[in-house]
C-alpha positions as CSV (number, residue, x, y, z in Angstrom):
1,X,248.2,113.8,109.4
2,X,246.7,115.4,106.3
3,X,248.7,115.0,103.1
4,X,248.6,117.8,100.6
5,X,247.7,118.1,97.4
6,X,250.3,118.9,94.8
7,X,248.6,121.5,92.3
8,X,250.1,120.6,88.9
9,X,252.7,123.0,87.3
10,X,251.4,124.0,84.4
11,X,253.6,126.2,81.5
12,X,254.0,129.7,81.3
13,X,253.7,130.8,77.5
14,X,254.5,134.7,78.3
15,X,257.7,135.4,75.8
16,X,255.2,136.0,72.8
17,X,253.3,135.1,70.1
18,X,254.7,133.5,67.0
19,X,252.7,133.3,63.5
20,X,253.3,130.0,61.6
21,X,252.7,129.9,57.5
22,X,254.4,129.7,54.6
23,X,256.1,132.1,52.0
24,X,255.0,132.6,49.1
25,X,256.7,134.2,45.7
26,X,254.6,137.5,44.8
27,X,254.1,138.1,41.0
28,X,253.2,141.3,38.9
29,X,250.6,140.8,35.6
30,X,254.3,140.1,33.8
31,X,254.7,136.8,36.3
32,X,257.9,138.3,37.0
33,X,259.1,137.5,40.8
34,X,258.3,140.9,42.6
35,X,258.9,139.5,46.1
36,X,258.2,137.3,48.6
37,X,255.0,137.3,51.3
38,X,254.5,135.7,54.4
39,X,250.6,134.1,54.3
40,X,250.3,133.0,58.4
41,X,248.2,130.1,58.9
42,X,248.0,130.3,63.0
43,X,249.0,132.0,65.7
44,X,251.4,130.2,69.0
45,X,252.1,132.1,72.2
46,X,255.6,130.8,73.4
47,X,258.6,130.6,75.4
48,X,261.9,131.2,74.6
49,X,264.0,128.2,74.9
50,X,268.1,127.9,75.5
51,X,269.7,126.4,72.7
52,X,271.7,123.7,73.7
53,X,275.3,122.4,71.9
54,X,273.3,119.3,70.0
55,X,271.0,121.6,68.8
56,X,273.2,123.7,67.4
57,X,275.4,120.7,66.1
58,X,271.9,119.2,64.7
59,X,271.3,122.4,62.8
60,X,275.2,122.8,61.5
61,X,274.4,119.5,60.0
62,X,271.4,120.8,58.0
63,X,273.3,123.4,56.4
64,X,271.4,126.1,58.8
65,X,272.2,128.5,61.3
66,X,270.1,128.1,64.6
67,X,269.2,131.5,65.6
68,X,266.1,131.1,68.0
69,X,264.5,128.3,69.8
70,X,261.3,128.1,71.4
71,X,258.8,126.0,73.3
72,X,254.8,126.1,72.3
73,X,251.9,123.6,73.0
74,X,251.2,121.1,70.7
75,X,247.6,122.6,68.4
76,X,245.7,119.8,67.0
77,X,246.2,121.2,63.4
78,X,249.8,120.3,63.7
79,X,249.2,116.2,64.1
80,X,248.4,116.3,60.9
81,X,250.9,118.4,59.4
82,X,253.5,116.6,58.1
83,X,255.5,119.3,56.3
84,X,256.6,121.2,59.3
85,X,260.0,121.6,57.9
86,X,258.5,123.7,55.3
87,X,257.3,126.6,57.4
88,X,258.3,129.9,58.3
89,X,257.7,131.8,61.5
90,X,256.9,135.5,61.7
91,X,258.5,136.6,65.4
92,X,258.3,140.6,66.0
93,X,258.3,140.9,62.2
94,X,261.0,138.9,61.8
95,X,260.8,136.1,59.5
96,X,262.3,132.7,60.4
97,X,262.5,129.4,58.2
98,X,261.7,126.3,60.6
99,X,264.6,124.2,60.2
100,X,263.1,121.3,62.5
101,X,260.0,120.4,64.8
102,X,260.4,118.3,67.6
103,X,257.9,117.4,70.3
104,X,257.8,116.2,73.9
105,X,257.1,112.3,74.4
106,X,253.7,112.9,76.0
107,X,252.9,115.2,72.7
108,X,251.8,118.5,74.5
109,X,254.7,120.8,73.3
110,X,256.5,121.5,70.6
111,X,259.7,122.9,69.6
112,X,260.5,124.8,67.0
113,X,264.4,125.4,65.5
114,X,264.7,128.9,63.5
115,X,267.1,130.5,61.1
116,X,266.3,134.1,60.4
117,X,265.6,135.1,57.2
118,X,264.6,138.9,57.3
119,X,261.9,141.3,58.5
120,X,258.5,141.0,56.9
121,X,257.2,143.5,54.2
């Protein structure tokens, strides 16, 4: 009897793409605040995620609202990266803070925790 091989599953990344960056304060020739800009430094495809009650309870405890969660794989850039906290995400020109990053034990995914902020200008 021939035994089959088990083809590996591998994950489906088809809910989107989200940009990660930073915000930055815009300034007129004054250097008075005139707005803020999103300046993206990559680009993730990923899958939405369910939010689950110890997520929620983790970001009630960082003064946040979690508003979107979502599964990517792990870029090389982002091992790294040690201010992850610090980013924003633009979703469907939405912007999002990043209130946490977490990843897998085997380090292939990541998953980011989002409070919306506003729509991008």
């Amino acid at each position: 009897m021939q035994r089959r091989i088990q083809k590996p599953v591998h994950e489906v990344f088809n809910d989107g793409f989200l940009e990660y960056g930073k915000v930055t304060v815009q300034r007129n020739d004054a250097r008075k605040k005139i707005g803020d800009a999103f300046v993206p430094e990559g680009k993730l495809a990923y899958q939405l995620m369910n939010a689950r009650e110890e997520d929620i309870q983790l970001a009630g405890a960082m003064n946040s609202r979690l508003d979107m969660k979502v599964k990517t794989r792990f870029p090389p850039s982002f091992k790294t990266n040690r201010k992850k906290s610090s980013m924003s995400c633009k979703v469907h020109e939405i912007i999002y803070d990043v209130i946490d990053v977490d990843w897998d034990k085997s380090r292939s995914y990541l998953f980011f925790y989002l409070q919306e902020v506003g729509e991008a200008q």
